[in-house]
N, C-alpha and C positions, 0 to 999 in steps of 0.2 A: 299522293305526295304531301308532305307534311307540310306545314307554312316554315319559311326561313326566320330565321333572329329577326330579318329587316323588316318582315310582314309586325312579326310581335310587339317588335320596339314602335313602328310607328303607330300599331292601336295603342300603346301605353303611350305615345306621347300626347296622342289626340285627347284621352283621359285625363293625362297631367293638366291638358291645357282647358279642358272644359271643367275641370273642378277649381282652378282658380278664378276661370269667369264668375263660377257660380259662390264662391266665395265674396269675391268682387261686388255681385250684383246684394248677394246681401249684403254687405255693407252701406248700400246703398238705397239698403229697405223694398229694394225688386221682387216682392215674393213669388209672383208667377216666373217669371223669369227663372230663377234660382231653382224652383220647383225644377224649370224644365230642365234646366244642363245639370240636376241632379239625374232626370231619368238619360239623358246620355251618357251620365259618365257610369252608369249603372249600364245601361246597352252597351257601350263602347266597351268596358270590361268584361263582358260576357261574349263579348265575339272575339275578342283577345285572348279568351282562355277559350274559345271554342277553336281558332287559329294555331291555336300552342297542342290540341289533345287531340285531332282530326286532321283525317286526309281529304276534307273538304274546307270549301268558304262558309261563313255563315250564312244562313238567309236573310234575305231586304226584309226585314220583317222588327217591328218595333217592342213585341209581348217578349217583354225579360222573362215571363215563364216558361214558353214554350222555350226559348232560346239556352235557358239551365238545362230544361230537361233536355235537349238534343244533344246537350255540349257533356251531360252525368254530373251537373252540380247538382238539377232539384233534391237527387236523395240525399245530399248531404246537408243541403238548408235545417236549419234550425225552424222549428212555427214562426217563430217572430221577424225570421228571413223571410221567408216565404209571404209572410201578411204584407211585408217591407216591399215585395215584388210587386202585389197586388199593387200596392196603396201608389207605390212611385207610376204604375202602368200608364195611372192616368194624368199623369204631367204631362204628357205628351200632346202637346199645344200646338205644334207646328202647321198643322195642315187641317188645326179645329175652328167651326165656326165661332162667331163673339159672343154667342149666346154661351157655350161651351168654356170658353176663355174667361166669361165674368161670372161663371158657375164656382169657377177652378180657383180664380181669384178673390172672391167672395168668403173663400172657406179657410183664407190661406192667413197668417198674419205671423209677428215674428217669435212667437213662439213655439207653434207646430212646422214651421218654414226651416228653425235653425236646429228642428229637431231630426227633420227632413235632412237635411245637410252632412248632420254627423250621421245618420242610421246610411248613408250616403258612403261618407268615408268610412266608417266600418264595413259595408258591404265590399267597397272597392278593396280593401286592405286583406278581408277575407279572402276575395277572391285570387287577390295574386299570391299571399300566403299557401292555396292548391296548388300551384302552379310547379 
């Protein structure tokens, strides 16, 4: 069974609303932070178009790569999506220890952070442009 509009629209809303956090948060110089609701709004997009193309749920699982390839974006990634995949994987701060966290934050500042952001909204913008 395919997902309905309501399944769709509420992954795009959750998206809408974690890329203004992460906009938000930079503004406010947060770069781990921003880092992270970067890699959601990049997950959440991809279970959105995995929702819209499949007669299943996505799986609980956080690697945007495996998540493209199951959903048939990987083959159409460009290399520089694909490094964008890699590189965002490891924002994924939620349930990392602080050694982890001040690894992540340590590397981060606002230059590669608001670079982060936009390869962010082009991925997102990408990806519903498939759709």
């Amino acid at each position: 069974m395919m997902a309905t509009e309501e399944t769709i629209r509420k992954w795009l809303e959750l998206v809408d609303e974690d890329l203004s956090v992460a906009k938000d948060l930079f503004k406010t110089r947060h770069w781990l932070y921003t880092a992270f609701m970067c890699h959601q709004v990049v997950e959440k997009m991809l279970k959105a178009y995995w929702v819209a193309t499949r007669d299943d749920d996505p799986p609980y699982i956080h690697d945007h790569k495996r998540l493209a390839e199951g959903c048939g974006l990987y083959e159409k990634l460009t290399t520089e999506q694909r490094v964008f995949l890699t590189t965002i994987r490891e924002m994924n701060i939620e349930a990392r220890y602080r050694e982890y966290k001040s690894r992540i934050a340590a590397s981060l500042n606002e230059q590669n952070t608001q670079q982060l952001l936009q390869q962010t909204i082009e991925m997102q913008q990408w990806i519903r442009n498939q759709f």
